[in-house]
C-alpha positions as CSV (number, residue, x, y, z in Angstrom):
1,X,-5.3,23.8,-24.3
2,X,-1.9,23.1,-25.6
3,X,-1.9,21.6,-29.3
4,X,2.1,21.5,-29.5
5,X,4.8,20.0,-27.6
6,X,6.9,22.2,-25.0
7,X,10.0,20.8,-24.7
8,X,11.2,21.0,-20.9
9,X,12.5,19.3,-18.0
10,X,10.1,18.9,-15.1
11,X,11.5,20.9,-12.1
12,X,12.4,18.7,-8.9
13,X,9.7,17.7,-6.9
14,X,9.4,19.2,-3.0
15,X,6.0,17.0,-2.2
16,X,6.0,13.8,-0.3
17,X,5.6,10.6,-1.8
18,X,8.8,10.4,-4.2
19,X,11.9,8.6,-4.0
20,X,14.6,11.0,-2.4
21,X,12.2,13.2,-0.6
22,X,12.0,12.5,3.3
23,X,8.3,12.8,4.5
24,X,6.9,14.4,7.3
25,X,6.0,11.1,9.4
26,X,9.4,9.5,8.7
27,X,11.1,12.1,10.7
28,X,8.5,12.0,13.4
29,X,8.2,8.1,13.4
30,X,12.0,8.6,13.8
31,X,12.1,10.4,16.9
32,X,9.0,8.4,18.4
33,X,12.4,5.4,17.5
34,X,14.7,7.5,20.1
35,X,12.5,7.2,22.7
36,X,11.0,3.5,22.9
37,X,8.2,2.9,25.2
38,X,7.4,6.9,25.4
39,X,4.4,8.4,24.2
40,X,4.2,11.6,22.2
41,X,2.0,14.2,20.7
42,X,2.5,13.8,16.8
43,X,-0.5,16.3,16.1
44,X,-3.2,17.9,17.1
45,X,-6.5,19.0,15.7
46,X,-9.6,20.8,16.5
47,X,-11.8,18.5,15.4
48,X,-11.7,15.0,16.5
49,X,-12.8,13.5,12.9
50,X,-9.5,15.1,11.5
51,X,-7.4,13.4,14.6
52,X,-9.3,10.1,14.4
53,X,-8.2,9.4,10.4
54,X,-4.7,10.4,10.9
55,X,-4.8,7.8,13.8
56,X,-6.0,5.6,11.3
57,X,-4.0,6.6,8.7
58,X,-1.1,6.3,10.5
59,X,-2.0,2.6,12.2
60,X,-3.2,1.4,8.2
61,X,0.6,2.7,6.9
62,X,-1.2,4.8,4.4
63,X,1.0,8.0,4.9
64,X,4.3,7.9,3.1
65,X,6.9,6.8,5.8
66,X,4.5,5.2,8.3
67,X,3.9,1.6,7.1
68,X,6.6,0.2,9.9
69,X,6.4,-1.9,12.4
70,X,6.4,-1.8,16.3
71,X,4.3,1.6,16.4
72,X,1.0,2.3,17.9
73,X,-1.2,5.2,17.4
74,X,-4.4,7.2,19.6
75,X,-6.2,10.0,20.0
76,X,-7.5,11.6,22.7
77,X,-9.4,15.0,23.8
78,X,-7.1,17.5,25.9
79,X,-8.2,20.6,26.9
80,X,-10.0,22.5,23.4
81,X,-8.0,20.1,20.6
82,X,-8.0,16.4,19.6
83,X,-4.6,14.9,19.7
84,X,-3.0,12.2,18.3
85,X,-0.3,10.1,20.3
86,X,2.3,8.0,19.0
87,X,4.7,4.9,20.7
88,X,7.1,2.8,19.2
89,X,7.1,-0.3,20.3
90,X,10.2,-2.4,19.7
């Protein structure tokens, strides 16, 4: 337990969810942008719980980048895994 101040600066922040720091699903909501109309794989899962709340996740805006308009989201069994799909939708 500290009992006295330690003077120091904080060092710089890697994690998502501050400003200046791109996240993961703004790149990838980016690219899904490049290619209107297309479908793609943005993850995939062994488990379909795990791909059915980042489909949700993603469709609520809840993960730092992906609140924007014009995208849809789904997942779907293929093969062994769960993946999730993503389309942007202009």
């Amino acid at each position: 337990m500290i009992t006295n101040v330690i003077w120091e600066d904080p060092p710089d922040h890697v994690g998502a969810g501050h400003d200046g720091v791109i996240g993961k699903w703004e790149v990838i909501l980016d690219q899904l942008v490049d290619r209107p109309g297309a479908w793609g794989v943005v993850a995939s899962f062994e488990h379909p719980a795990k791909a059915y709340n980042l489909t949700r996740n993603l469709r609520r805006g809840i993960l730092r980048g992906s609140k924007r308009e014009g995208f849809k989201f789904m997942s779907r069994r293929h093969d062994d895994e769960w993946r999730v799909y993503g389309r942007y939708e202009p």
